[in-house]
C-alpha positions as CSV (number, residue, x, y, z in Angstrom):
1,X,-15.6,-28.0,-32.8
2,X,-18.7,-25.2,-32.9
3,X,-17.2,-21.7,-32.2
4,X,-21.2,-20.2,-32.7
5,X,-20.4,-16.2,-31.4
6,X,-18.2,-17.2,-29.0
7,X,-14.3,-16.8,-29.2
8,X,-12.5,-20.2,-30.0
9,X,-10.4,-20.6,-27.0
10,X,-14.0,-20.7,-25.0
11,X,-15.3,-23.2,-27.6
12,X,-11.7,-25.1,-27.2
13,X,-12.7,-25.2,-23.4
14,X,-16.2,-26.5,-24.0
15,X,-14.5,-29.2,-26.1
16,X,-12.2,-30.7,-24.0
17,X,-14.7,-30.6,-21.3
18,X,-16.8,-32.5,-23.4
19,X,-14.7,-35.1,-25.1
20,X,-14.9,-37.4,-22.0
21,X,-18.4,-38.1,-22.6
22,X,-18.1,-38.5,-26.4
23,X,-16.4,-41.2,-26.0
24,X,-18.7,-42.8,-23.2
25,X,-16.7,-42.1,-20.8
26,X,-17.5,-39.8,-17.4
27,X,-15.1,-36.9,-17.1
28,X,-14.0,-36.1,-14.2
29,X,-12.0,-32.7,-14.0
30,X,-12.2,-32.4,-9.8
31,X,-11.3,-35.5,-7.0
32,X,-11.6,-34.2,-3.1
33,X,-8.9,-34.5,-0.9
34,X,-10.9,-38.2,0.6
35,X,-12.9,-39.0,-2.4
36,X,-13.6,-38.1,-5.9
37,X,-16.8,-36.1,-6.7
38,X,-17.9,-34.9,-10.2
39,X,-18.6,-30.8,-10.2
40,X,-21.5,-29.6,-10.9
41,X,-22.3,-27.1,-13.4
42,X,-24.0,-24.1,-12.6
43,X,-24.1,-24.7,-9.1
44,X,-24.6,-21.8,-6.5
45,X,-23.5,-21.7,-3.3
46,X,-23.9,-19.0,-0.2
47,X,-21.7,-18.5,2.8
48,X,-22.7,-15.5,5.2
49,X,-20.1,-13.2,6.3
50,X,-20.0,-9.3,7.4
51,X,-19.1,-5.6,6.1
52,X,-18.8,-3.1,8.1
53,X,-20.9,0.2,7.5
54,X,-20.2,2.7,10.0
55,X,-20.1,1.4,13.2
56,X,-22.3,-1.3,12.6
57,X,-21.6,-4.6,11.0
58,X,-23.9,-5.7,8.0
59,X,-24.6,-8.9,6.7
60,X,-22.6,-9.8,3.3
61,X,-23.6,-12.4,1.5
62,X,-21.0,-14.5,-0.7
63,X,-22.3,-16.3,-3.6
64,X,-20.0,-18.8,-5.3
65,X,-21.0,-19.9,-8.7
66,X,-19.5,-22.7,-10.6
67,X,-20.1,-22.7,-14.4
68,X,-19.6,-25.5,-16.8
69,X,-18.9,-23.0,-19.5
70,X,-15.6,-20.7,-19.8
71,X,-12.0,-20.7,-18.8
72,X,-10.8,-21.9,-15.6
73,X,-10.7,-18.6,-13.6
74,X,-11.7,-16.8,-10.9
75,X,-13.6,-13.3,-11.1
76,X,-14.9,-11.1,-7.9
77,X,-17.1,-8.9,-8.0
78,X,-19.2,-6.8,-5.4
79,X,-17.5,-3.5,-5.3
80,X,-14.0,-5.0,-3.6
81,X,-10.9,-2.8,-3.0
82,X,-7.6,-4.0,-3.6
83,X,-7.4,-6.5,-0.7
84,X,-10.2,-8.5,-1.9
85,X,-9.5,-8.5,-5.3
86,X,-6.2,-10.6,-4.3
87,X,-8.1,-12.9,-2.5
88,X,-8.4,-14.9,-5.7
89,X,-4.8,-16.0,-5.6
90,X,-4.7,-17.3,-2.0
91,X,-8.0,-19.1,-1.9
92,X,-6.8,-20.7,-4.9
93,X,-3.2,-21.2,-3.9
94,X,-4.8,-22.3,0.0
95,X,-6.8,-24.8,-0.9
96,X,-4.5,-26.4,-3.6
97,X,-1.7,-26.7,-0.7
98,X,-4.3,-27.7,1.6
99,X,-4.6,-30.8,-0.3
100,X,-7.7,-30.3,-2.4
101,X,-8.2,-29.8,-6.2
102,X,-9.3,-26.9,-7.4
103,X,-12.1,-26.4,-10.2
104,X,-11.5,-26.4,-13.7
105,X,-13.9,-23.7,-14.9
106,X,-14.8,-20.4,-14.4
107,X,-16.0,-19.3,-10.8
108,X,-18.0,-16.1,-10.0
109,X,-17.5,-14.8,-6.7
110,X,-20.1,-12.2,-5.8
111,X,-20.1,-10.2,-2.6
112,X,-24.0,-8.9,-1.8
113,X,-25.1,-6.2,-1.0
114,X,-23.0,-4.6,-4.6
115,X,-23.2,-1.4,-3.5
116,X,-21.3,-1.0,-0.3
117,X,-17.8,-1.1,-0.8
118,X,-15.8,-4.2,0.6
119,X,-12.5,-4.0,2.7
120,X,-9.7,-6.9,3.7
121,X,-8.7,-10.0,3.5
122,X,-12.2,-11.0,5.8
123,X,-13.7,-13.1,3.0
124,X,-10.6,-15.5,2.4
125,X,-12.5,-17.8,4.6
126,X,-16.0,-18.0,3.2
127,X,-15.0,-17.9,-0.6
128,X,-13.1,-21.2,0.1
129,X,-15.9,-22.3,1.7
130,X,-18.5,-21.3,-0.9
131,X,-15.6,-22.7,-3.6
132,X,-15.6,-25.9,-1.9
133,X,-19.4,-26.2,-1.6
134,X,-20.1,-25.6,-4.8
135,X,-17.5,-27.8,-6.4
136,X,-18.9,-31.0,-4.5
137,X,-16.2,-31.5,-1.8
138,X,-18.9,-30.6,1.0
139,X,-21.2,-32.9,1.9
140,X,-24.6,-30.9,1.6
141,X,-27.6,-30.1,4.1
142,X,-29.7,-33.7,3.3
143,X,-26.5,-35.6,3.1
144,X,-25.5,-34.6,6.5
145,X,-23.4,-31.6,6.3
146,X,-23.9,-28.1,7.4
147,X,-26.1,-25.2,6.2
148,X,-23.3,-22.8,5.2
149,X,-25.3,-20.1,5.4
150,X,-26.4,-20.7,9.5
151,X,-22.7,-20.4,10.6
152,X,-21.2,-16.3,9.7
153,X,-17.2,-16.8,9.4
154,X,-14.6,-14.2,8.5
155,X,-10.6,-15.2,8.2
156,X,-7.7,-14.8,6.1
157,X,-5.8,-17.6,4.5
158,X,-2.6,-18.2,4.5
159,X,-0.5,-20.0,1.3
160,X,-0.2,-23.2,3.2
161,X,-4.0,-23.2,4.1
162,X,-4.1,-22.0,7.8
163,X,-6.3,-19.7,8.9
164,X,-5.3,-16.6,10.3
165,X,-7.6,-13.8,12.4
166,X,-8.9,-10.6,10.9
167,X,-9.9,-7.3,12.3
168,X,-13.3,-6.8,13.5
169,X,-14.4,-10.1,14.6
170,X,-16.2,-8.5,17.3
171,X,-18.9,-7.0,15.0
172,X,-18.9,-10.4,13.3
173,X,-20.2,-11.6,16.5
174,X,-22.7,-9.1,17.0
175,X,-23.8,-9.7,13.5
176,X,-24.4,-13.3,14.2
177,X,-26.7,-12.7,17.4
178,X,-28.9,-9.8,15.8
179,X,-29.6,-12.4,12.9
180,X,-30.9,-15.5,14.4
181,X,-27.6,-17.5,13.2
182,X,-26.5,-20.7,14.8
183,X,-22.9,-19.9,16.0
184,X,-20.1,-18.5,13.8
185,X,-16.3,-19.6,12.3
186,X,-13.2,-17.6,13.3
187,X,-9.5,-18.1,13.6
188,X,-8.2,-20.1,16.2
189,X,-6.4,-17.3,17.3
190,X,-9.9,-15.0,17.5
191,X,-12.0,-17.1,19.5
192,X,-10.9,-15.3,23.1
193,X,-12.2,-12.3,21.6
194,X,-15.4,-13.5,20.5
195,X,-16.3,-15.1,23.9
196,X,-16.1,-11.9,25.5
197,X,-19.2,-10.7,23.3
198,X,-21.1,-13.6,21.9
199,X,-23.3,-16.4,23.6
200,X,-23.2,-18.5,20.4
201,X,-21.1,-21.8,19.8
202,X,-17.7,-20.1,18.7
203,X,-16.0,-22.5,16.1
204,X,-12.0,-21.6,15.9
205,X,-9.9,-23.2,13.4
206,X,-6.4,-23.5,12.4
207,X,-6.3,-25.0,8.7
208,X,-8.9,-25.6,5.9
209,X,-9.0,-29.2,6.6
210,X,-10.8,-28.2,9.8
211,X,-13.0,-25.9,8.2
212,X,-14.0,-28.8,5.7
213,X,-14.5,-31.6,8.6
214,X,-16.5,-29.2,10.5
215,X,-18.4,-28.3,7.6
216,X,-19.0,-32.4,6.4
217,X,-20.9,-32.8,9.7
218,X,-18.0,-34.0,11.7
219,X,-17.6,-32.1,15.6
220,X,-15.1,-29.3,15.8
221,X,-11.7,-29.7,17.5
222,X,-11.8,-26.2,19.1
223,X,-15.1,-24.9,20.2
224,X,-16.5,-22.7,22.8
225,X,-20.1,-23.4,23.9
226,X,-21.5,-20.7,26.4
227,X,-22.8,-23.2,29.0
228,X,-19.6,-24.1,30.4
229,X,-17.9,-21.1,30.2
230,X,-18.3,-17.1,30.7
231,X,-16.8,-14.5,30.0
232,X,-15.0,-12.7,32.9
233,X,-16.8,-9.9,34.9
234,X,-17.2,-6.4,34.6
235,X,-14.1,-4.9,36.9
236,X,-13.5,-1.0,37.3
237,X,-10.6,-0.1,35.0
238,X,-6.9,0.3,36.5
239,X,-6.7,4.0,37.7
240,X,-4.0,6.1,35.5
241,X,-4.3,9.2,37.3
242,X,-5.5,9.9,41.1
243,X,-6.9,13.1,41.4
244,X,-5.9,13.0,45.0
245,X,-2.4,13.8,43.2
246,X,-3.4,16.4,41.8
247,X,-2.2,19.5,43.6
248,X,-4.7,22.3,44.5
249,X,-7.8,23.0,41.7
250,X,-10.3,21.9,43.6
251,X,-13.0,23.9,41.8
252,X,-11.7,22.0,38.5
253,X,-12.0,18.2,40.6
254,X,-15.5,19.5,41.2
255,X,-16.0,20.7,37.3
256,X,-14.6,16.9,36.1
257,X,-16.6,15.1,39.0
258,X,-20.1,16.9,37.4
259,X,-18.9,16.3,34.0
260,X,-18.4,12.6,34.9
261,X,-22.1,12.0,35.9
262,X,-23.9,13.9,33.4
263,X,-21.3,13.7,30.2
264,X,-21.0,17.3,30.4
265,X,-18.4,18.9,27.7
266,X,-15.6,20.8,30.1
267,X,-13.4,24.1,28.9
268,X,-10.4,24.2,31.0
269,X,-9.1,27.8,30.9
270,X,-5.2,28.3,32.5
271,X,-1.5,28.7,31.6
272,X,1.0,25.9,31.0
273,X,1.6,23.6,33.7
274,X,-1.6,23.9,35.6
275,X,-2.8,20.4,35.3
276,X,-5.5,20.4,32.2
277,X,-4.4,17.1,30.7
278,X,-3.9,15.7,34.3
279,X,-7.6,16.2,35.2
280,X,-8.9,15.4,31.6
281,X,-7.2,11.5,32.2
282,X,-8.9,12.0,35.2
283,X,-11.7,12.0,33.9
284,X,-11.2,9.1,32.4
285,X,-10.7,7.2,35.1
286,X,-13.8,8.5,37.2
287,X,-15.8,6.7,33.9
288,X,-17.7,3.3,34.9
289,X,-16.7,0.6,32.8
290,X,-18.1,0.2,29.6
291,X,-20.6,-2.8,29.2
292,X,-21.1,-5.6,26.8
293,X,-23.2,-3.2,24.3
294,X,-20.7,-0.2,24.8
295,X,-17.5,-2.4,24.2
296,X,-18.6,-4.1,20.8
297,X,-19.6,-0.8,19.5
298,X,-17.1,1.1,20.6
299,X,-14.3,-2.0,18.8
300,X,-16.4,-2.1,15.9
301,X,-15.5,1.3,15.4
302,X,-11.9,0.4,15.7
303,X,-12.0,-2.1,13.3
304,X,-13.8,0.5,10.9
305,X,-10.7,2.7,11.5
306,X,-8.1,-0.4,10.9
307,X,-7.0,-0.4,14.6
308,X,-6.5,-3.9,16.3
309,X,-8.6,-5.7,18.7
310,X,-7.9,-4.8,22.7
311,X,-8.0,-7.2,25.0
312,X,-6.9,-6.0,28.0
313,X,-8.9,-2.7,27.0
314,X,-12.3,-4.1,26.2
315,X,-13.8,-2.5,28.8
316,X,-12.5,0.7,29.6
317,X,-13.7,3.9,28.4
318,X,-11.3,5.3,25.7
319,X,-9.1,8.6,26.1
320,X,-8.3,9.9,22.8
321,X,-5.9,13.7,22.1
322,X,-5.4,14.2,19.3
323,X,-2.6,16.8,18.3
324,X,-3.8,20.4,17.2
325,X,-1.9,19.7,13.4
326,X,-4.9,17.1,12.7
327,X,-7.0,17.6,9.7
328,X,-10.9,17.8,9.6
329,X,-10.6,14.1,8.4
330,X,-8.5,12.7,11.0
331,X,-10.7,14.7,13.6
332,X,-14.0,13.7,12.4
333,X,-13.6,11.2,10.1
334,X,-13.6,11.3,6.1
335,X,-11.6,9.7,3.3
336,X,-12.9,8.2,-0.2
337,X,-13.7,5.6,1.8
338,X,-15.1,7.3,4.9
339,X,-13.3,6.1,8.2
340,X,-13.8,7.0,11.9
341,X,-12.1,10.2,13.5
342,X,-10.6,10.9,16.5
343,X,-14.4,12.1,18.2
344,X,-15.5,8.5,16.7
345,X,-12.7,6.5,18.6
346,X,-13.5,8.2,21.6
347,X,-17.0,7.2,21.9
348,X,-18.4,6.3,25.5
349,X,-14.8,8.0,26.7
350,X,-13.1,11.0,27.2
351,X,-11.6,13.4,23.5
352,X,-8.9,15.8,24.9
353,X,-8.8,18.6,22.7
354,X,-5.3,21.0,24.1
355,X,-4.3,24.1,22.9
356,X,-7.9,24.0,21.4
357,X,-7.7,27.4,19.9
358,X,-4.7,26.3,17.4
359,X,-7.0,23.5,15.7
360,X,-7.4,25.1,12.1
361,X,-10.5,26.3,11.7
362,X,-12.1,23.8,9.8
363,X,-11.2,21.1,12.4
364,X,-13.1,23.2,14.9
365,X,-16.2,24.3,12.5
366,X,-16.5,20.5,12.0
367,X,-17.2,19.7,15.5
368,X,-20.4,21.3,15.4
369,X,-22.2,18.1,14.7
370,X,-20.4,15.4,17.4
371,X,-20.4,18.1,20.0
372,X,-24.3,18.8,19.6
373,X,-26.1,15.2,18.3
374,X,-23.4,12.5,19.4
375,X,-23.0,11.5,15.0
376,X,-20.7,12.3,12.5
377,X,-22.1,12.2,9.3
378,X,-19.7,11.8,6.4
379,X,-21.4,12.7,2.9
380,X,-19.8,11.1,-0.5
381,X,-20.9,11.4,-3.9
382,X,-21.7,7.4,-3.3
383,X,-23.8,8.3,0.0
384,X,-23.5,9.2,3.5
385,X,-22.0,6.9,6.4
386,X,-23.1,8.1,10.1
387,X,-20.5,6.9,12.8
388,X,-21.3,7.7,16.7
389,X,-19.3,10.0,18.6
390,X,-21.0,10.7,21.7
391,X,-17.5,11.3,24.2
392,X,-17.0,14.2,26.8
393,X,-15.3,16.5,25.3
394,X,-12.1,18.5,27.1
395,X,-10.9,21.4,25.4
396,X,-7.9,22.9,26.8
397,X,-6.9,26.6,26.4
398,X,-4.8,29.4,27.7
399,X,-6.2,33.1,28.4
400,X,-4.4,35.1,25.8
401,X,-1.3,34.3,23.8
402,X,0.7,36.2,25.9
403,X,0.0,34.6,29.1
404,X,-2.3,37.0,31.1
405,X,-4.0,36.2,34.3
406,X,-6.7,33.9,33.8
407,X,-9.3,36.4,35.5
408,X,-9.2,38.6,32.6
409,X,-11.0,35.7,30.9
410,X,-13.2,39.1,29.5
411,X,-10.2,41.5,28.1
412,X,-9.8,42.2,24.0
413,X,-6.9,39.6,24.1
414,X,-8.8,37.6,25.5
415,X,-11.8,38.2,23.2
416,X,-9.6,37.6,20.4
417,X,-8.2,34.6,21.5
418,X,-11.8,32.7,22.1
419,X,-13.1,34.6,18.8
420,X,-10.8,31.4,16.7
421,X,-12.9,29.3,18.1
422,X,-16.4,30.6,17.6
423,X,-19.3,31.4,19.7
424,X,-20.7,28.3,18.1
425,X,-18.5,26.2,19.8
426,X,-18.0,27.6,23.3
427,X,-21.7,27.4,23.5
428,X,-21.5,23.4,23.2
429,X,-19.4,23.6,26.5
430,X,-21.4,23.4,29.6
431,X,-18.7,24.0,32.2
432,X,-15.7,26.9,31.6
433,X,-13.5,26.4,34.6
434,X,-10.6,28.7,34.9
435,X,-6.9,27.4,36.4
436,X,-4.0,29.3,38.1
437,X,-0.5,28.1,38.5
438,X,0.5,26.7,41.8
439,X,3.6,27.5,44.0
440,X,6.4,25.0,43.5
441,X,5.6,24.3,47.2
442,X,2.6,22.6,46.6
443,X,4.1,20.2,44.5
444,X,6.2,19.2,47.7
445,X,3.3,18.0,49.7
446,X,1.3,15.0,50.2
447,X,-1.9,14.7,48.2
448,X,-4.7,16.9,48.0
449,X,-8.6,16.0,48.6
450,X,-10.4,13.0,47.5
451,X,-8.8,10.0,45.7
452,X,-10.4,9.2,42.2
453,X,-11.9,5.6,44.0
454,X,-13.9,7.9,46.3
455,X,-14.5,10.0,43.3
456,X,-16.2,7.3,41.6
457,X,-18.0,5.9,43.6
458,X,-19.9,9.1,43.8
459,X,-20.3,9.3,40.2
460,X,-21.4,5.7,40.4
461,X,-24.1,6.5,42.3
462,X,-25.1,10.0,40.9
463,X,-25.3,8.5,37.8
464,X,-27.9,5.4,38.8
465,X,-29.9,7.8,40.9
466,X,-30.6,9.8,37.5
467,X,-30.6,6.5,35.5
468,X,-34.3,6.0,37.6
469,X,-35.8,9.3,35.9
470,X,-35.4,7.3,33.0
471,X,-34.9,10.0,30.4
472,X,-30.9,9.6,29.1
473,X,-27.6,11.8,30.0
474,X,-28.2,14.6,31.3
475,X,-25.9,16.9,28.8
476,X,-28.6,15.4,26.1
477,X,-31.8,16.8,28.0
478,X,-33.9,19.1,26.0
479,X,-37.5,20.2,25.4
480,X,-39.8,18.0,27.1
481,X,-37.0,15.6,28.6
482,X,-35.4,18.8,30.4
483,X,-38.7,20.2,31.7
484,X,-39.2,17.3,33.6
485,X,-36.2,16.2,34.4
486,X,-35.5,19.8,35.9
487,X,-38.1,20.3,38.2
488,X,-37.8,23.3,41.2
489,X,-39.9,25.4,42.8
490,X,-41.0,28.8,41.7
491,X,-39.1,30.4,44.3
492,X,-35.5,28.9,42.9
493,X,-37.0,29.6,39.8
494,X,-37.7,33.0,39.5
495,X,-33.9,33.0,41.5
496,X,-32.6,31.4,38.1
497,X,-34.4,34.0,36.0
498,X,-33.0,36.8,38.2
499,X,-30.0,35.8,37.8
500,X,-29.6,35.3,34.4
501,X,-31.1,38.2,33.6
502,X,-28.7,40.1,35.9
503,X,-25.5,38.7,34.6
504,X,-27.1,39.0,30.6
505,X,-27.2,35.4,29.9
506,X,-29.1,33.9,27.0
507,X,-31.5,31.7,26.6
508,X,-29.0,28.8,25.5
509,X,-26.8,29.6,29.1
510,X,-30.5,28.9,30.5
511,X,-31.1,25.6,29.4
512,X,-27.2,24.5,30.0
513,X,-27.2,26.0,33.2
514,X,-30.8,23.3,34.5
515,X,-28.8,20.6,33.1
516,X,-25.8,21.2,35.1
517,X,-28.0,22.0,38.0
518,X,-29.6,18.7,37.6
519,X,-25.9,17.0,37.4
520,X,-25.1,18.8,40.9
521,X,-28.4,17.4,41.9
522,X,-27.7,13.7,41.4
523,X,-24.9,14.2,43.6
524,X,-26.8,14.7,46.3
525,X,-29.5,12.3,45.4
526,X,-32.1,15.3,45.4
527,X,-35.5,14.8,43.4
528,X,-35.7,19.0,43.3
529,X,-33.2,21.3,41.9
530,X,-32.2,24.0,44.9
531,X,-30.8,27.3,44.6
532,X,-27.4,26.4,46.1
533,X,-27.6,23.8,42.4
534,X,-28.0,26.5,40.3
535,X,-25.6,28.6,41.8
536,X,-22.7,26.4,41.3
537,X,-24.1,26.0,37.6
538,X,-24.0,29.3,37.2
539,X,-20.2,29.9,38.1
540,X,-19.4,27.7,35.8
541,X,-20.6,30.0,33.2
542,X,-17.8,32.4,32.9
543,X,-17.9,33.1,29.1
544,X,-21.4,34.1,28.9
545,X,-21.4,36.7,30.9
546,X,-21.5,40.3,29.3
């Protein structure tokens, strides 16, 4: 026995690998499950899979390597957490139970791209795969079998060798279509999910012994090709709250209706009781559904926050309130390993921010960003990871602390009161609407104007007629976009400049108050802004005034 530099229990493992053939003999240290194969030293093999950055999958590449030289053991590498790191044990423990042997020499499981940092038990299923390939149980590409690398999978493994579903499939699946591949392996249990956002074969197995047959060239027991089945329509979403039950504040139903159809942030100014959070799930409702595009982004992001998969939710636009004791983390995302807020998980929906004033101040300094550009942008020392967060956001507030009448919106409590919040802030919100309390009688009587189906319908249609200009939301116009977008006459123009001018307005109060005018517009399914537009814009506009 030859030691050389290397230590003598890795030359007394090169030895008894060896021995075999001194003696003439063919060693063979692996037999399938079927039939016996001899490994193959220094064999490679790749299985595709996904990691997700943000709220967007990327691809992840899992090499497999199966050297001839060095102790039988198993060493990942690729920046994995935890999670992954234990992976090793029930791959190895799966496929021995599943009936296969395993390898007899050292395997190197890398997990490209290095440098992004790799969650979950997601690659159970392709490091089996890439273990099997590489060891010779797999019939390869010329011999009939699969290309491992065509067909993305993600699952974890059970002792026993079944095959159980992971979060974030869905971005699995849009991984799969943006990259040319021909279908993709999931869970039995995840391939209900998948059909609602992929028009690739879906491949769902229970066991490793399905993932091998399928793998060997042999057909699938559980499949889903798109040709003889789609996914189920688009339906409106279940109404939560009617706003016909809403009693009285008919200038706030008007505020949420605007908001609705040109994702307009809304301040909600009145004393306990009113119906703030009412009309903010409202709002919600008044929402078209979310399509195919919205719905896999907006559960990718999910999954990037470890929140399950939503069936029945999938497309409905999300309602998120958070309570006032949240950090600047849980708000906007953050963590050593950055996750998605609150403003994240509400994306495409509706964030409810009550008793906004009692958010510490950092929470509300750090909504600067989501309120203004739609992105959160979390900054590391290892990099930067940008998650959308483009939601309508409802703050919720009362006048003063001591209850005054909402009218004095402009008194030195008041002042005081808006001054936690910043000027900063209240300038990101394009409609201030202020509430008063209701008698007790009108709680007693039937319900009160139009029902959120009729509600919708007009929002429905406000929101198509603008869709033709071509040119995005309408709470995103600026520059260029809101010059011609807002179009008027220079009559109601120089009417706009008066009044601004009159009630001291600034220049930022000018540019919200065109895009709210052009909101009001839609409604009526007017090409031109009029003055009676900018009029209701302008009472929206409480806290600018001087």
């Amino acid at each position: 026995m030859r030691t050389g530099n290397r230590s003598v229990l890795s030359g007394l493992a090169d030895w008894l690998c060896n021995a075999g053939n001194a003696k003439g003999r063919r060693f063979r240290p692996i037999r399938g499950m079927a039939r016996g194969v001899a490994y193959r030293r220094g064999v490679i093999s790749r299985v595709s899979s996904f990691v997700l950055q943000g709220g967007r999958a990327e691809l992840c590449r899992i090499e497999v390597d199966l050297s001839g030289q060095g102790l039988p053991t198993m060493g990942i590498v690729g920046l994995p957490d935890a999670a992954v790191r234990e992976s090793a044990e029930r791959v190895r423990t799966a496929i021995r139970n599943a009936g296969f042997t395993w390898p007899r020499s050292r395997l190197t499981v890398n997990l490209a791209p290095a440098d992004l940092r790799k969650e979950g038990p997601v690659y159970d299923l392709p490091i089996a795969a890439g273990v099997l390939a590489c060891s010779g149980r797999l019939r390869s590409e010329v011999d009939g079998g699969r290309r491992l690398e065509a067909w993305p999978m993600a699952g974890e493994l059970a002792l026993d060798g079944s095959v159980r579903p992971v979060k974030g499939i869905v971005a699995l699946a849009e991984l799969a279509a943006r990259t040319g591949a021909e279908g993709l392996v999931v869970a039995a249990a995840s391939v209900e999910e998948v059909r609602l956002v992929s028009d690739l074969p879906v491949i769902g197995i229970e066991h490793l012994q399905d993932l091998a047959r399928f793998l060997d060239g042999e057909e699938p027991a559980l499949t889903f090709q798109p040709e003889t089945e789609l996914p189920a329509p688009v339906v409106a979403p279940p109404i939560t709250v009617d706003l016909a039950e809403v009693r009285g504040q008919s200038n706030a139903k008007r505020a949420i209706e605007i908001a609705a159809v040109g994702r307009h942030n809304v301040l909600l100014i009145g004393p306990p009781g009113c119906g703030k959070t009412l009309l903010a799930r409202a709002l919600a409702d008044l929402l078209p559904p979310l399509d195919r595009a919205e719905a896999i982004e907006y559960q990718t992001i999910r999954a990037a926050a470890g929140l399950p998969f939503e069936l029945d939710r999938f497309h409905r636009p999300p309602f998120r309130s958070p309570h006032h004791t949240c950090s600047p983390a849980a708000l906007v995302g953050g963590g050593s390993t950055p996750r998605p807020g609150e403003v994240s998980l509400a994306h495409h929906g509706v964030l409810m921010l009550d008793e906004l004033p009692e958010f510490s101040k950092a929470s509300i300094d750090a909504l600067r960003e989501p309120l203004e550009d739609g992105v959160v942008t979390v900054s590391r020392v290892a990099g930067s990871t940008r998650f959308p967060a483009r939601s309508i956001v409802i703050g919720a507030m009362n006048v003063t602390r001591d209850g005054g009448n909402v009218s004095e919106y402009a008194g030195a409590a008041a002042r005081r009161y808006l001054g936690r919040i910043g000027r900063p802030i209240l300038d990101r919100f394009d409609l201030h609407v202020p509430m008063t309390p209701l008698p007790i009688r009108r709680f007693l009587e039937g319900p009160d104007g139009a029902t959120t189906i009729v509600v919708r319908e007009r929002v429905r249609l406000a929101r198509e007629f603008g869709a033709l200009r071509g040119l995005g939301p309408n709470a995103s116009l600026a520059g260029t976009t809101l010059e011609e977008a807002c179009g008027m006459s220079q009559a109601v123009l120089g009417n706009l400049v008066s009044m601004v001018e009159d009630l001291g307005l600034s220049a930022r109060a000018f540019d919200r108050i065109r895009r709210l005018a052009r909101s009001i517009a839609d409604l009526d399914e007017a090409v031109v802004i009029h003055s009676h537009h900018l009029v209701e814009a302008v009472s929206f506009r409480i806290l600018d005034r001087d």
